[in-house]
N, CA and C atoms of all chains as a GROMACS GRO file, in nm:
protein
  558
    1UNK      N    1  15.314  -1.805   3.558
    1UNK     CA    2  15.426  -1.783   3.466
    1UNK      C    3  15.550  -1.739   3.544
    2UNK      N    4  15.673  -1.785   3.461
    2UNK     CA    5  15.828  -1.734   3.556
    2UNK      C    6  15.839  -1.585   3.460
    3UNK      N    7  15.962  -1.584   3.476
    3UNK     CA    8  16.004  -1.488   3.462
    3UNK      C    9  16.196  -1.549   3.387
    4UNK      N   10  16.256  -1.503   3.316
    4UNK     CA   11  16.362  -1.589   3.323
    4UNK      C   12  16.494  -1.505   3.198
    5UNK      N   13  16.606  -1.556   3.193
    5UNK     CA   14  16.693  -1.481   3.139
    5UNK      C   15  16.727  -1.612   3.011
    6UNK      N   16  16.767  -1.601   2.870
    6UNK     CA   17  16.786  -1.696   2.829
    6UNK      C   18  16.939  -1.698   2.809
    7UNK      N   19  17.027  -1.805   2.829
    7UNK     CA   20  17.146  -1.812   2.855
    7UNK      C   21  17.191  -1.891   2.738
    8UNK      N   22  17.180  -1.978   2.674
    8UNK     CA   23  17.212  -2.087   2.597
    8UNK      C   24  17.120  -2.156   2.507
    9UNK      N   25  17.136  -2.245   2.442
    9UNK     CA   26  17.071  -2.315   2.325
    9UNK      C   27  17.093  -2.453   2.374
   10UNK      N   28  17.020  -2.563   2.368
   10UNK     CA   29  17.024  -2.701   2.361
   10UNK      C   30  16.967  -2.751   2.233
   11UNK      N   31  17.118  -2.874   2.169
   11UNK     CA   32  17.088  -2.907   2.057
   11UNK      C   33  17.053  -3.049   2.070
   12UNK      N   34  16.966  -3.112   2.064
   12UNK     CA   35  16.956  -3.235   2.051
   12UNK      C   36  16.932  -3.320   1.907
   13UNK      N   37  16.969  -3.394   1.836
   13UNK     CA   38  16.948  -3.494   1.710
   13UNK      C   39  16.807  -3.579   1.789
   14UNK      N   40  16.852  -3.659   1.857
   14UNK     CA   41  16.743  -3.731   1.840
   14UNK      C   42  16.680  -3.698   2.030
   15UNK      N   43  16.533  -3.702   1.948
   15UNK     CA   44  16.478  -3.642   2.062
   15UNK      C   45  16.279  -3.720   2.030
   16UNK      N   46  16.220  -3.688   2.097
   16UNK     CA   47  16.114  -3.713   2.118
   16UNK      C   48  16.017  -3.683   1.940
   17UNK      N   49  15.966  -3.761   1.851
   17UNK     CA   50  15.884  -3.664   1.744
   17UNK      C   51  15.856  -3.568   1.709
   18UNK      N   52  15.767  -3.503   1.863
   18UNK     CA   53  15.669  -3.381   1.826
   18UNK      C   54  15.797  -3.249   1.837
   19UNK      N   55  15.933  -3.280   1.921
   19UNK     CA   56  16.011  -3.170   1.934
   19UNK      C   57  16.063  -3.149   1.769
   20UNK      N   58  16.065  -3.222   1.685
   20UNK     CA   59  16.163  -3.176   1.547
   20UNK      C   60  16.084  -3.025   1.529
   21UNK      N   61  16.182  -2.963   1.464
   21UNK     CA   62  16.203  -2.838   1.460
   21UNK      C   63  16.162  -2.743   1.552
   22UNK      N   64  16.177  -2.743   1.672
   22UNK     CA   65  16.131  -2.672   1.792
   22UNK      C   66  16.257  -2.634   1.868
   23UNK      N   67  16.325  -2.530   1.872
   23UNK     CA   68  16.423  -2.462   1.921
   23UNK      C   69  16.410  -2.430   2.104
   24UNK      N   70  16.551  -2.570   2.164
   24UNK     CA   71  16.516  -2.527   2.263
   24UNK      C   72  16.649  -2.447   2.345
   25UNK      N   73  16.539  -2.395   2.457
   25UNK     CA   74  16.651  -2.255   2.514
   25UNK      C   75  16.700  -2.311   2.676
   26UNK      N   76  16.792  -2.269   2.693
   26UNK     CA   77  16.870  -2.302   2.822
   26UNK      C   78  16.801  -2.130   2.911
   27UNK      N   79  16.726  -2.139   2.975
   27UNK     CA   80  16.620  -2.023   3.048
   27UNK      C   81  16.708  -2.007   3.197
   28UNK      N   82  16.727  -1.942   3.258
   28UNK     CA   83  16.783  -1.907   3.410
   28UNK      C   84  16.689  -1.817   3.444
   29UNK      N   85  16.662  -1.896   3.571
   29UNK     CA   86  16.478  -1.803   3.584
   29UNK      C   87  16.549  -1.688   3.706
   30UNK      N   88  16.480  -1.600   3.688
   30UNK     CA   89  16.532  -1.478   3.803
   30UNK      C   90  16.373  -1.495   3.871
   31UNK      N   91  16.411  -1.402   3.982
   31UNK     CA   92  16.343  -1.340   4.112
   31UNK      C   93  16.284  -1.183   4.025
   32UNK      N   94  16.192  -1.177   4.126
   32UNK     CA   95  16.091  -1.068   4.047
   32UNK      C   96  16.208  -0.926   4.069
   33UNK      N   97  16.278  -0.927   4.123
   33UNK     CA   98  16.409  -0.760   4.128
   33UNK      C   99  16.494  -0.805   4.026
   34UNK      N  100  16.485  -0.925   3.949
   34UNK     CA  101  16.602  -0.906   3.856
   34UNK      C  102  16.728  -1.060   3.900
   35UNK      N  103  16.706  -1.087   4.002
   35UNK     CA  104  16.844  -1.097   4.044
   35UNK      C  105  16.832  -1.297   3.989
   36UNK      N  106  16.898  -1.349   4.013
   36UNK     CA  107  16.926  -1.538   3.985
   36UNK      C  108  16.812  -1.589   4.124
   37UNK      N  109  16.734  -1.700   4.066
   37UNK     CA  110  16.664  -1.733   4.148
   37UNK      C  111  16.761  -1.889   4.195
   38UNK      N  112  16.896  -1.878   4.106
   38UNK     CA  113  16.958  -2.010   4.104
   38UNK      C  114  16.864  -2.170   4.029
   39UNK      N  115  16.784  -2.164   3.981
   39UNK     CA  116  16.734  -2.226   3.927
   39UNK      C  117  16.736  -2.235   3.744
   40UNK      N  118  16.683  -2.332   3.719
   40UNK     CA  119  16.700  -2.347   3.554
   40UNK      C  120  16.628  -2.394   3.463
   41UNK      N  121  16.600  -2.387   3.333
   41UNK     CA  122  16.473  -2.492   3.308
   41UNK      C  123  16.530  -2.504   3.121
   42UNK      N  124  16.467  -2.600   3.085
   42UNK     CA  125  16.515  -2.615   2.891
   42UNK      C  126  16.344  -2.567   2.902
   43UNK      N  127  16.341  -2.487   2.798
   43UNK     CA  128  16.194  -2.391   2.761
   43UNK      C  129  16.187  -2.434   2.596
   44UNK      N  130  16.052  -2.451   2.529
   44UNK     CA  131  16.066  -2.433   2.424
   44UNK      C  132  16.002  -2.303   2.360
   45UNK      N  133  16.025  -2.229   2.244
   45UNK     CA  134  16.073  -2.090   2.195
   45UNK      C  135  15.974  -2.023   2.116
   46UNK      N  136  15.885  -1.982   2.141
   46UNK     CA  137  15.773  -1.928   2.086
   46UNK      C  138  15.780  -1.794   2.054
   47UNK      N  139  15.830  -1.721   2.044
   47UNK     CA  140  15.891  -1.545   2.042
   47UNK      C  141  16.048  -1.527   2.054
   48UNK      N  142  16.052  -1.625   1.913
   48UNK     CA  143  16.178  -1.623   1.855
   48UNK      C  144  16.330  -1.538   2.007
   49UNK      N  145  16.326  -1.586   2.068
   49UNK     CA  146  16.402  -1.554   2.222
   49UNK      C  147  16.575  -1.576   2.188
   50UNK      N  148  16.676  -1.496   2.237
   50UNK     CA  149  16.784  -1.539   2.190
   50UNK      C  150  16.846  -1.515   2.308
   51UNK      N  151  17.020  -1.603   2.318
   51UNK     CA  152  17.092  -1.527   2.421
   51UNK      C  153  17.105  -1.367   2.460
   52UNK      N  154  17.056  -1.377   2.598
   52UNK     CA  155  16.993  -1.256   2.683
   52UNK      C  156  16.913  -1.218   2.709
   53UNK      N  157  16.831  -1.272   2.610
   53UNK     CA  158  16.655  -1.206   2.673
   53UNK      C  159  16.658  -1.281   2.786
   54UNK      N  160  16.525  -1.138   2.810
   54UNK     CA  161  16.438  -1.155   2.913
   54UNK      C  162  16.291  -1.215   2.892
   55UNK      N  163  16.269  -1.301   2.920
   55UNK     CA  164  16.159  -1.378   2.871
   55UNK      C  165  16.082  -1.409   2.953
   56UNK      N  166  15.915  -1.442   2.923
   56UNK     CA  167  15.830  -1.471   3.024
   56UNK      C  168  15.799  -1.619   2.986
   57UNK      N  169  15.788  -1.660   3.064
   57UNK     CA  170  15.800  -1.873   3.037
   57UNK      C  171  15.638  -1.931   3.105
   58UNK      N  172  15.581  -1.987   3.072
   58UNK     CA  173  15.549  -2.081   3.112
   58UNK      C  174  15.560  -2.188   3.138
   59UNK      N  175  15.562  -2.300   3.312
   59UNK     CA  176  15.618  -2.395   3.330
   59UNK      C  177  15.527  -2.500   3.374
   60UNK      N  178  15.438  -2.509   3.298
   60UNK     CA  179  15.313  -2.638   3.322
   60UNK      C  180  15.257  -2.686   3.172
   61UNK      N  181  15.224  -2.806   3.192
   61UNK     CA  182  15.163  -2.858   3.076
   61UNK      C  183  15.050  -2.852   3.002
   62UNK      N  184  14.946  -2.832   3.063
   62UNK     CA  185  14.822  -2.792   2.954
   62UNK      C  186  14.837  -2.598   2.892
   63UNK      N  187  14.921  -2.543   2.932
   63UNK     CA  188  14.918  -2.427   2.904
   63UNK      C  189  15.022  -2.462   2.803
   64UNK      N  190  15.085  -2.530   2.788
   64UNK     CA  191  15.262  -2.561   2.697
   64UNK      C  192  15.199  -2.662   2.547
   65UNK      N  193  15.103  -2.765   2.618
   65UNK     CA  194  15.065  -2.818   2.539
   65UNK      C  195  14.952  -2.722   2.442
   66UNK      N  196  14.893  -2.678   2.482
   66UNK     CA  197  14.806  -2.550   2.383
   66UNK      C  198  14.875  -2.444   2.317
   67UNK      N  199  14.987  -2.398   2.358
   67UNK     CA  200  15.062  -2.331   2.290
   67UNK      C  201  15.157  -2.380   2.191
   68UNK      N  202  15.195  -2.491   2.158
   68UNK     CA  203  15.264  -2.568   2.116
   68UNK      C  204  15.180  -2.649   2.004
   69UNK      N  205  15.030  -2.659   2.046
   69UNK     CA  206  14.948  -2.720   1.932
   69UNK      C  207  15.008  -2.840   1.946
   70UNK      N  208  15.046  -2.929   2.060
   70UNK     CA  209  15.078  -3.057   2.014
   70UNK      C  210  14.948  -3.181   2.053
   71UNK      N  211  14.881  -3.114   2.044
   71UNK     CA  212  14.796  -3.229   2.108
   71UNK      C  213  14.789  -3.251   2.277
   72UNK      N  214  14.690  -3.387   2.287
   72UNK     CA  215  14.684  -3.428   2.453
   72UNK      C  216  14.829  -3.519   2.492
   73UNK      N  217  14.892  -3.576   2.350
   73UNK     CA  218  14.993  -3.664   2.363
   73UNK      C  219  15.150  -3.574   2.364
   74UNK      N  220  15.162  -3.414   2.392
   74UNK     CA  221  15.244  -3.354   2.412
   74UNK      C  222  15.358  -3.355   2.535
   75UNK      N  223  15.436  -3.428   2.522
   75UNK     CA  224  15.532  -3.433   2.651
   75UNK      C  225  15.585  -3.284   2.660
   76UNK      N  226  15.572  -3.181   2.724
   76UNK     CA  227  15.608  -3.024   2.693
   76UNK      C  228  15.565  -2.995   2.857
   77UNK      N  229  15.593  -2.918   2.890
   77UNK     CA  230  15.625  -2.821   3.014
   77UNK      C  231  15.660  -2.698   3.018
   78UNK      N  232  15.762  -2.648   2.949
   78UNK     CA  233  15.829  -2.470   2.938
   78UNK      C  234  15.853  -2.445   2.823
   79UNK      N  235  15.751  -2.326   2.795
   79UNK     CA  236  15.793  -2.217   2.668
   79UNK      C  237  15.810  -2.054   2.709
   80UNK      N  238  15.874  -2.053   2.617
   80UNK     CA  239  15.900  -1.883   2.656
   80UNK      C  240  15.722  -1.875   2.557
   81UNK      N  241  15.694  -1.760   2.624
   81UNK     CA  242  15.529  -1.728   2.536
   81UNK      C  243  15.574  -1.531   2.523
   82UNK      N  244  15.687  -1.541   2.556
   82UNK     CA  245  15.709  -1.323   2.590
   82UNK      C  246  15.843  -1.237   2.642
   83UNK      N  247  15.885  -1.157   2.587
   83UNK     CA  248  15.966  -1.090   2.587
   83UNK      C  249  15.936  -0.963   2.764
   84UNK      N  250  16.033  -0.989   2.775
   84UNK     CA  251  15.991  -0.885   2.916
   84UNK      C  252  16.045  -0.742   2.920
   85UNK      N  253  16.006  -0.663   2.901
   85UNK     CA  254  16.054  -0.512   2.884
   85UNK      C  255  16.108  -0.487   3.024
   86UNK      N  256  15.991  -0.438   3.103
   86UNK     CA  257  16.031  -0.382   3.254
   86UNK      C  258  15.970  -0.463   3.347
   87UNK      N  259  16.004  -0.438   3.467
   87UNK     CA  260  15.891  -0.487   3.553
   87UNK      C  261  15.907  -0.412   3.706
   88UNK      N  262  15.806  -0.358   3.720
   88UNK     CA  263  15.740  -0.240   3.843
   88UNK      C  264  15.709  -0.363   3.964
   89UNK      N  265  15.827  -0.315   4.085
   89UNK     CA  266  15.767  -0.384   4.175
   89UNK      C  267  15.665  -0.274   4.268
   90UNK      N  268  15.617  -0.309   4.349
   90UNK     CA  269  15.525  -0.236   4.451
   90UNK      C  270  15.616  -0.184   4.577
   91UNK      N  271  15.611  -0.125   4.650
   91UNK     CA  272  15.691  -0.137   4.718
   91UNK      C  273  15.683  -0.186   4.882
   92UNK      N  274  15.756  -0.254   4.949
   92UNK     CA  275  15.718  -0.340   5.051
   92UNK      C  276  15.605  -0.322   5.184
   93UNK      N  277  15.545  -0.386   5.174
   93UNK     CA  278  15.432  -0.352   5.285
   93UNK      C  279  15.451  -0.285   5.410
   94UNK      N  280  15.466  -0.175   5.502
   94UNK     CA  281  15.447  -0.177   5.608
   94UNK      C  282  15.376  -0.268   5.728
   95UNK      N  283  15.534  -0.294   5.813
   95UNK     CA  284  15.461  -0.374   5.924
   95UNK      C  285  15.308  -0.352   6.019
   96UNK      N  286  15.232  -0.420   6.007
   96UNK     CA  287  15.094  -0.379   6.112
   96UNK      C  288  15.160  -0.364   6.179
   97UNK      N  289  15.092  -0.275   6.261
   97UNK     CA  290  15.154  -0.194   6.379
   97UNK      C  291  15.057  -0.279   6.520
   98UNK      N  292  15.103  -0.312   6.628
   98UNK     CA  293  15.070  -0.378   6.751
   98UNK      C  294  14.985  -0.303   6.839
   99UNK      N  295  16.134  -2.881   3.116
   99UNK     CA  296  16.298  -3.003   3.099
   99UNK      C  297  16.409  -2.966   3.177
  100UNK      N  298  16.483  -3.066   3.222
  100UNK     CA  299  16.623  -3.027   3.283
  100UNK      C  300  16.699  -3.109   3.187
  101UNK      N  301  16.849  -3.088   3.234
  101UNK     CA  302  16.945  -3.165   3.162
  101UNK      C  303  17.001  -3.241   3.272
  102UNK      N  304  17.046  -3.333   3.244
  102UNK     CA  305  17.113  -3.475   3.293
  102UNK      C  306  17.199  -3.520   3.229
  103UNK      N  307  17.296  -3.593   3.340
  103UNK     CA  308  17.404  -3.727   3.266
  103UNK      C  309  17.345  -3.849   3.334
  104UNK      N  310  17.338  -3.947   3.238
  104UNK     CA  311  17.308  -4.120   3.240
  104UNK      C  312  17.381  -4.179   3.303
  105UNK      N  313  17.399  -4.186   3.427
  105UNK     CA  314  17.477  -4.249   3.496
  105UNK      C  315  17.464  -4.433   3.525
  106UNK      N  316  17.347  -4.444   3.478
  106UNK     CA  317  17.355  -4.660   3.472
  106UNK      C  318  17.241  -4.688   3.454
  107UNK      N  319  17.222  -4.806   3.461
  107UNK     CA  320  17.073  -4.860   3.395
  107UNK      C  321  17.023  -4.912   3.565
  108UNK      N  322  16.872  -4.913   3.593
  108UNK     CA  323  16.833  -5.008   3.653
  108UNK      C  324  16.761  -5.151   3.628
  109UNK      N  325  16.752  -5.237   3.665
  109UNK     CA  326  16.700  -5.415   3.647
  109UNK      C  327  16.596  -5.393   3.725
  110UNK      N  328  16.456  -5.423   3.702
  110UNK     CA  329  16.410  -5.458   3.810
  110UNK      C  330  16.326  -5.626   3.727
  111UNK      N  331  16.318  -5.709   3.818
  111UNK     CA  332  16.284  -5.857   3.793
  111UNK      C  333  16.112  -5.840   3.835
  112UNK      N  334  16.091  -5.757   3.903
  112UNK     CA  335  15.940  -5.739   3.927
  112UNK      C  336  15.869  -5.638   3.934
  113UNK      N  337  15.813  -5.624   3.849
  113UNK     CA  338  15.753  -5.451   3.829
  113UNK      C  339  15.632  -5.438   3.829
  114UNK      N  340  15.547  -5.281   3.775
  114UNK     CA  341  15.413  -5.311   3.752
  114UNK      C  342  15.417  -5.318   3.627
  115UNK      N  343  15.298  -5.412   3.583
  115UNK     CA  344  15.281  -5.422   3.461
  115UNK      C  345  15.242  -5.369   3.376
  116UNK      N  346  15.237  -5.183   3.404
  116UNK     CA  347  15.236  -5.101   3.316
  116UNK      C  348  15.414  -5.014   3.260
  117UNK      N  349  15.488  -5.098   3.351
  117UNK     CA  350  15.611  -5.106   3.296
  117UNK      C  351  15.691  -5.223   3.245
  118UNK      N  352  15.612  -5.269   3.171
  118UNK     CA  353  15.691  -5.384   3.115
  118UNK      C  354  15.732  -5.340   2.974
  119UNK      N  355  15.845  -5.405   2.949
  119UNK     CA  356  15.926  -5.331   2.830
  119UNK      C  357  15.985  -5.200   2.829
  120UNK      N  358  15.946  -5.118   2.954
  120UNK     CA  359  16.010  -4.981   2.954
  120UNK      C  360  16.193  -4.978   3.025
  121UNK      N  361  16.245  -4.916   3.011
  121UNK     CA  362  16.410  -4.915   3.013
  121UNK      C  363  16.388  -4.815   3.134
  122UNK      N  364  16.511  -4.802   3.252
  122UNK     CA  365  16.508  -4.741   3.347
  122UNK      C  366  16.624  -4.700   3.294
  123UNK      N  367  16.671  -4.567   3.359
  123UNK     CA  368  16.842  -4.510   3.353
  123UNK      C  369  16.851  -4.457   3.504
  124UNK      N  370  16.961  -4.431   3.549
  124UNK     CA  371  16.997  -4.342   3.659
  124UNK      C  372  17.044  -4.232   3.581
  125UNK      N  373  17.018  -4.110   3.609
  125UNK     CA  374  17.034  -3.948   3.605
  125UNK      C  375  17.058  -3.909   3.661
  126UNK      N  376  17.182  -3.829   3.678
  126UNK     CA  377  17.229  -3.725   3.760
  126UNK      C  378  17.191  -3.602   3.680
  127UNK      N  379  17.068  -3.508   3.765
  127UNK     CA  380  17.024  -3.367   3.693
  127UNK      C  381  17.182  -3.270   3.681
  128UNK      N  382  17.168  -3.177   3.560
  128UNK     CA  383  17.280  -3.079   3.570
  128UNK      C  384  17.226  -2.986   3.628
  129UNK      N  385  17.342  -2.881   3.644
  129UNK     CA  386  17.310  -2.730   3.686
  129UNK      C  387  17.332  -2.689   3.573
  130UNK      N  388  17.305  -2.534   3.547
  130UNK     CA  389  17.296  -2.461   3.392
  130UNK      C  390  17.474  -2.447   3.305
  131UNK      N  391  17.548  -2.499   3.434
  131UNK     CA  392  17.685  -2.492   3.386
  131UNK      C  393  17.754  -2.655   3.374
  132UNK      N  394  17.631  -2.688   3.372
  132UNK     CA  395  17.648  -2.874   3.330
  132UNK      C  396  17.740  -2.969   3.434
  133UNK      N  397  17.742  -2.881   3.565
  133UNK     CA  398  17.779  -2.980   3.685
  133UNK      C  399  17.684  -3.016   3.718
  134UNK      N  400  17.741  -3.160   3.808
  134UNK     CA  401  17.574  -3.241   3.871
  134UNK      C  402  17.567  -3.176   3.948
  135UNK      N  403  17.379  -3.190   3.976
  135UNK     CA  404  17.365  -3.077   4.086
  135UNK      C  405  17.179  -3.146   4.135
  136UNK      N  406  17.272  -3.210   4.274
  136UNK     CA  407  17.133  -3.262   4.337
  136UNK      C  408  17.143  -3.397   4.340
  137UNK      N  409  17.088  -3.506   4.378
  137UNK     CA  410  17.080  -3.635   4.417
  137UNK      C  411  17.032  -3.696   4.248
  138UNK      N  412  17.043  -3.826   4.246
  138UNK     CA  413  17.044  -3.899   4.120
  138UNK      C  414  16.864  -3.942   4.128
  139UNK      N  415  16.838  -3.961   3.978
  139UNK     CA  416  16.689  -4.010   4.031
  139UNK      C  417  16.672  -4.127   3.906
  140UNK      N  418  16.614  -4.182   3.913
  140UNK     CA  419  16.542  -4.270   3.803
  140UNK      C  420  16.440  -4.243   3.696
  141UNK      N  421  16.439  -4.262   3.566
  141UNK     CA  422  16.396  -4.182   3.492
  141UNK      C  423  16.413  -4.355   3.353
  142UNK      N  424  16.237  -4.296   3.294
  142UNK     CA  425  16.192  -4.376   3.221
  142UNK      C  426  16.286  -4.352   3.034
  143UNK      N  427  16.331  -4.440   2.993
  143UNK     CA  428  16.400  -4.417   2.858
  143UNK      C  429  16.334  -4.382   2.760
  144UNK      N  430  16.300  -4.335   2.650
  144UNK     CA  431  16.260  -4.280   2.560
  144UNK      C  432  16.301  -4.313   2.436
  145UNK      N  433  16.472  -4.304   2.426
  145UNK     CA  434  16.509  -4.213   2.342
  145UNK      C  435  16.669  -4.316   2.336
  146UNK      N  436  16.667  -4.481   2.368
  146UNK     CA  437  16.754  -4.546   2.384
  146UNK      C  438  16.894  -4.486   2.395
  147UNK      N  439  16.859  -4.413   2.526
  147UNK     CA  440  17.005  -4.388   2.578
  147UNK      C  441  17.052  -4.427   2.666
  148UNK      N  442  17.228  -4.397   2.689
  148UNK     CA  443  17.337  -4.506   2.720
  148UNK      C  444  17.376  -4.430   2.866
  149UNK      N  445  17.448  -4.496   2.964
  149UNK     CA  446  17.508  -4.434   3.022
  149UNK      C  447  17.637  -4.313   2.977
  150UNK      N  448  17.652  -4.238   3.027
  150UNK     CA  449  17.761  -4.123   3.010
  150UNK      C  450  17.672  -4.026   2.905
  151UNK      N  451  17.588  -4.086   2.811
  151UNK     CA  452  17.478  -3.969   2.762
  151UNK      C  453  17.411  -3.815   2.832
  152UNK      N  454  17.454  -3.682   2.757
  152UNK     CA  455  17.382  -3.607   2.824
  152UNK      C  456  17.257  -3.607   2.792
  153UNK      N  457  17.150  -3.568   2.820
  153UNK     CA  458  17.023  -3.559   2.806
  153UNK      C  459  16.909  -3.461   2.837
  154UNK      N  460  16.789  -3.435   2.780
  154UNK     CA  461  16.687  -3.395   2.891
  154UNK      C  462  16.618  -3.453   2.942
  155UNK      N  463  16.565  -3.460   3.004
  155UNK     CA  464  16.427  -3.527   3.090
  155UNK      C  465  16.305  -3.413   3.119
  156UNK      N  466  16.195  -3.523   3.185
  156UNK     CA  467  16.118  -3.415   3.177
  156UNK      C  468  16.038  -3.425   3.333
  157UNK      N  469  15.981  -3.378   3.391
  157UNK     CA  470  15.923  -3.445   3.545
  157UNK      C  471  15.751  -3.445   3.513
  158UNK      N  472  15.736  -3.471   3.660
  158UNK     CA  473  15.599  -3.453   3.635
  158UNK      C  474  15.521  -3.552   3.555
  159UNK      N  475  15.401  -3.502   3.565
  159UNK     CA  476  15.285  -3.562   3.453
  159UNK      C  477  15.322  -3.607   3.354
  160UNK      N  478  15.355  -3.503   3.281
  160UNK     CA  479  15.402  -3.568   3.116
  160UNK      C  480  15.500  -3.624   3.099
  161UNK      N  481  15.583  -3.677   3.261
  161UNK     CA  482  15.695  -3.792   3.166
  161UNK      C  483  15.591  -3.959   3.200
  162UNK      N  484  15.441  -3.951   3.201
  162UNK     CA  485  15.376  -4.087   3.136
  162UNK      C  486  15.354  -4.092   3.067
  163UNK      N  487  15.344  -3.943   2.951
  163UNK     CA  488  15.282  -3.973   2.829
  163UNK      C  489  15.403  -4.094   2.739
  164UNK      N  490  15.526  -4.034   2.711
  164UNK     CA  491  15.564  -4.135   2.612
  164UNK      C  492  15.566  -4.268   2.629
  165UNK      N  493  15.538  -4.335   2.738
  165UNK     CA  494  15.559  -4.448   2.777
  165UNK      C  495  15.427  -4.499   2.708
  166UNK      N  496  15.479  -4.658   2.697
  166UNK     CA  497  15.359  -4.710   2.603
  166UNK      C  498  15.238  -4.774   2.668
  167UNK      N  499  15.223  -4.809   2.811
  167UNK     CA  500  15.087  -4.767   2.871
  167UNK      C  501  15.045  -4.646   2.910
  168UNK      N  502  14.955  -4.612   2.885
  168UNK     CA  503  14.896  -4.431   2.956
  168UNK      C  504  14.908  -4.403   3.042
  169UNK      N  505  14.829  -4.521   3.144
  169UNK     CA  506  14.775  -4.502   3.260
  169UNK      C  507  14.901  -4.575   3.368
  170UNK      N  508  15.028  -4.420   3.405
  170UNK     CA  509  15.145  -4.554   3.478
  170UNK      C  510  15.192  -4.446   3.522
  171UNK      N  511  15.294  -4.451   3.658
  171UNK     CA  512  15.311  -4.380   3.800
  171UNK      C  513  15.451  -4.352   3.739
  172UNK      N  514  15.535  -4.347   3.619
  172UNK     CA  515  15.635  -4.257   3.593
  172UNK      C  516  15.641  -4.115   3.675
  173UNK      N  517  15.752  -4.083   3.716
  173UNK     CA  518  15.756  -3.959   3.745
  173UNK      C  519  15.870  -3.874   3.650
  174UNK      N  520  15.963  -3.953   3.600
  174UNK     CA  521  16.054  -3.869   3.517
  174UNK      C  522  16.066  -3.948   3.356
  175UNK      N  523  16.113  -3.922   3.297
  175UNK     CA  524  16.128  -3.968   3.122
  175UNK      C  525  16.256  -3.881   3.084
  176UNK      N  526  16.303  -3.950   3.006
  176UNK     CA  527  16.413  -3.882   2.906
  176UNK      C  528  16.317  -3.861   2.797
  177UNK      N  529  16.360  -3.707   2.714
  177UNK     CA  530  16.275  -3.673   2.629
  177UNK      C  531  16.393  -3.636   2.459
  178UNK      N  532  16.555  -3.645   2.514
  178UNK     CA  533  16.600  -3.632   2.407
  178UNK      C  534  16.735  -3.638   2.448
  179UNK      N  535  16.848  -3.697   2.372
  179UNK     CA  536  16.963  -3.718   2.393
  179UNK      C  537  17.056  -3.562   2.349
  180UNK      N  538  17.093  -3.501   2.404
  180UNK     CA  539  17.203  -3.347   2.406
  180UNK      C  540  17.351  -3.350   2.308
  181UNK      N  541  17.340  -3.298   2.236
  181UNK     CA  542  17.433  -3.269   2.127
  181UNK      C  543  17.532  -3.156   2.142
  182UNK      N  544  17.460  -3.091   2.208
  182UNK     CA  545  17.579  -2.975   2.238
  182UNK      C  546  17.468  -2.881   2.284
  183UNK      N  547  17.535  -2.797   2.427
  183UNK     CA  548  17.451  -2.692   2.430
  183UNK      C  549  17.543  -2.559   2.414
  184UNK      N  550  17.489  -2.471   2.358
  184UNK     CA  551  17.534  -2.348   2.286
  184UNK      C  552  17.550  -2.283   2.422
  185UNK      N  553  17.632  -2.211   2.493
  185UNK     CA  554  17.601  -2.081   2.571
  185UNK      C  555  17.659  -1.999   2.511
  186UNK      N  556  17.551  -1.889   2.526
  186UNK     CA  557  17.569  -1.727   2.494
  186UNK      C  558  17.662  -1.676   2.532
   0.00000   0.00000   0.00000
């Protein structure tokens, strides 16, 4: 799973069947400190997600397609599946010593 | 999904024959601020769209599903023509 900020809405009319009524989100995935990983993804919206969240995404297909209930014939890849409160990093390993 | 602009169609006169009848486009992927961003790629039609169309696409695996043989070496698909995207 990413990790990701939601920035925007994509509206499409005509689009693939199984997407009608499926709200999709313009996602900007961050780095585990928070920061822009410069990357981007269209997610579809499972925990009602709005501009600004912080959201947890999934970006593969049999996990998108089961969440989505669309079947084996699901063209799908990214949903937000979670809202992200905090997140605790560890803090950096000490070098082995020689 | 990413977003894209339709930048032209491709012809091909000899293909495999699990693409026959399928429509090619050229795509230029966007960045999240809807400049192109990255090299152009080829991408299976869906969703009879035109050049200058924005779009999504999709990579991977599942851009063979919509295509109307199953079993075919697609790597990208358009999955819906872009109407407007909202930013926050």
């Amino acid at each position: 799973m990413k990790i990701g900020r939601v920035i925007g809405t994509v509206v499409a009319t005509l689009k693939l069947p199984h997407y009608r009524g499926e709200k999709q989100l313009l996602v900007k995935l961050l780095e585990p400190d928070g920061s822009d990983s410069g990357d981007y993804v269209v997610a579809f919206d499972r925990c009602q997600a709005g501009d600004g969240d912080v959201v947890l995404l999934i970006d593969e297909g049999n996990g998108a397609r089961q969440t989505l209930q669309t079947g084996p014939k699901g063209v799908v890849r990214a949903v937000c599946v979670g809202f992200v409160d905090s997140v605790d990093l560890a803090p950096a390993p000490k070098p082995f010593a020689s | 999904m990413k977003l894209g602009r339709v930048i032209g169609t491709v012809v091909a006169a000899k293909q495999l024959d699990c693409f026959q009848g399928e429509k090619f486009l050229i795509v230029q992927p966007l960045d999240e601020n809807l400049k192109p961003d990255g090299e152009p790629l080829v991408a299976n039609d869906t969703q009879q769209s035109g050049p200058g169309q924005m779009v999504t696409y999709i990579g991977g695996r599942e851009a063979t599903i919509p295509l109307g043989e199953p079993f075919n070496p697609s790597d990208a698909a358009i999955t819906g023509i872009v109407d407007e995207v909202a930013r926050g």
